[in-house]
C-alpha positions in Angstrom: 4.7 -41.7 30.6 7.9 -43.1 32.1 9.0 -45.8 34.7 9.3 -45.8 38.3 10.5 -48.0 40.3 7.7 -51.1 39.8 5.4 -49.2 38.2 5.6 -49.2 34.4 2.9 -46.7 33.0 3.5 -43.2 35.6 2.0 -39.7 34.7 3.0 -37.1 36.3 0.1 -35.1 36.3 0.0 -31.3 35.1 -0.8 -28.7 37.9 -1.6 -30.0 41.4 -4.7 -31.1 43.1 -7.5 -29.3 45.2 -5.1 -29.6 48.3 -2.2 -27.9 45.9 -0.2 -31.3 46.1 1.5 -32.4 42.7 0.2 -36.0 41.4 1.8 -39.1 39.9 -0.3 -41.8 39.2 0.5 -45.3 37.7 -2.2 -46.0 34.7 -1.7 -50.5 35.2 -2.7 -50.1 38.9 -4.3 -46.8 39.7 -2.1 -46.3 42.1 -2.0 -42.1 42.9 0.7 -40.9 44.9 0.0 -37.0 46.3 3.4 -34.3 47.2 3.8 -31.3 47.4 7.2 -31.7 45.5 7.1 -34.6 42.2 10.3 -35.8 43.8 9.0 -36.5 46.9 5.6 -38.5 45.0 7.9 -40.1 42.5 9.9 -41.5 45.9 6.1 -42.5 47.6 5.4 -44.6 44.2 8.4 -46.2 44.4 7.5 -48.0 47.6 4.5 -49.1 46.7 4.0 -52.8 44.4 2.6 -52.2 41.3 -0.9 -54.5 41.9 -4.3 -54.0 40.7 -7.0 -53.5 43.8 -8.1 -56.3 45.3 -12.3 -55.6 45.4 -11.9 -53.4 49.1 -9.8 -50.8 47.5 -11.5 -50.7 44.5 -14.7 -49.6 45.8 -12.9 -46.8 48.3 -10.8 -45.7 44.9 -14.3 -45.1 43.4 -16.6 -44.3 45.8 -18.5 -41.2 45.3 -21.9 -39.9 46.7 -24.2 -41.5 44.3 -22.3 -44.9 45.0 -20.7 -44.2 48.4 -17.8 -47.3 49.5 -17.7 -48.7 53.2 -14.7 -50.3 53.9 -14.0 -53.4 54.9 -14.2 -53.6 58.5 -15.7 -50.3 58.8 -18.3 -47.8 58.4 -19.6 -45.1 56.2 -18.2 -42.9 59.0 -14.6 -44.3 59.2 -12.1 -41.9 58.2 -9.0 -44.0 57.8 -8.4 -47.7 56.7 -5.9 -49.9 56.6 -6.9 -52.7 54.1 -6.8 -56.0 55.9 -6.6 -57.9 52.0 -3.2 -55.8 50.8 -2.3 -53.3 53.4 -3.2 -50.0 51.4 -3.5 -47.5 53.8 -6.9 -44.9 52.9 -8.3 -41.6 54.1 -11.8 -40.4 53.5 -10.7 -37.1 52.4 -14.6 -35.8 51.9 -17.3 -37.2 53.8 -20.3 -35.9 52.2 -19.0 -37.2 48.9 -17.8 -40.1 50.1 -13.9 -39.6 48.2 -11.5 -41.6 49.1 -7.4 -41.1 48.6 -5.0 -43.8 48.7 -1.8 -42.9 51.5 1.9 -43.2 49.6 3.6 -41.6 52.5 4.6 -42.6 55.9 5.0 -39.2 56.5 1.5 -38.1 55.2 -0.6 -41.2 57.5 1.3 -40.5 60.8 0.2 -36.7 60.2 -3.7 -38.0 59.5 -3.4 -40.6 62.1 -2.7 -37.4 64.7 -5.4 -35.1 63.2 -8.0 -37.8 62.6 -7.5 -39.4 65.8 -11.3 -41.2 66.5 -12.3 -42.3 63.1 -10.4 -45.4 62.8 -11.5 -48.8 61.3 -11.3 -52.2 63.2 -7.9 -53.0 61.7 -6.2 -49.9 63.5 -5.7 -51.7 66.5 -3.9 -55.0 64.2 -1.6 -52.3 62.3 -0.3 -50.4 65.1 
C-alpha cells in the first residue's frame, strides 16, 4: 500500500487487466484508475478526490448481469455517464454483463467519447 496524492490506501495491482492496462486502485474509496504505464495511473489517481460513491456510482461500480445498474439519467443501453451527483465520468465496458469502469483520464474519455459517439446519457449535453 502507499499514498498518492489524496488517496491514502493505493495498490498497485500485480499484472494488468483484460484490456492489458496496469491498475491502481484506492481501498477507502474504490476508486480504480486504468494505464498502460503505473506512472501514467498513479498521475490519473492523483486528480481524482478521495470520496466514497455517492448511491449512482455505486451501483455502476457493481453492476453485473445478475444485478445489472442503470444510471442515473440513463438507460440499460447507455454507454457513457457522466454522474450528475459527483461528476465521475463511466463507461459500460461490457454490455451483456452489464460492467461498468470508472474514467481517470481525460485522455482515455475524449478517446471513448469519439468511438462511442451515440450512447450517451442525458447529462452529455450539460458536460460538454
Amino acid at each position: 500500500m502507499k499514498e498518492i496524492g489524496p488517496h491514502k490506501r493505493v495498490e498497485i495491482l500485480d499484472g494488468k487487466d483484460i484490456n492489458g492496462r496496469y491498475m491502481a486502485m484506492c481501498w477507502n474509496c474504490e476508486t480504480c484508475a486504468h494505464a498502460f504505464e503505473i506512472s501514467e495511473a498513479e498521475m490519473d489517481l492523483t486528480l481524482i478526490p478521495c470520496i466514497k460513491d455517492c448511491q449512482n456510482c455505486n451501483k455502476l461500480r457493481h453492476s453485473t448481469d445478475h444485478n445489472p445498474a442503470v444510471p442515473l439519467g440513463g438507460t440499460c443501453n447507455t454507454l457513457l455517464h457522466i454522474c450528475p451527483n459527483d461528476g465521475r465520468r463511466w463507461w459500460q465496458m461490457n454490455t451483456y454483463f452489464h460492467l461498468w469502469q470508472q474514467v481517470t483520464s481525460e485522455r482515455e474519455w475524449q478517446a471513448l467519447r469519439r468511438e462511442k459517439g451515440g450512447g450517451w446519457d442525458s447529462n452529455e449535453n450539460r458536460k460538454t
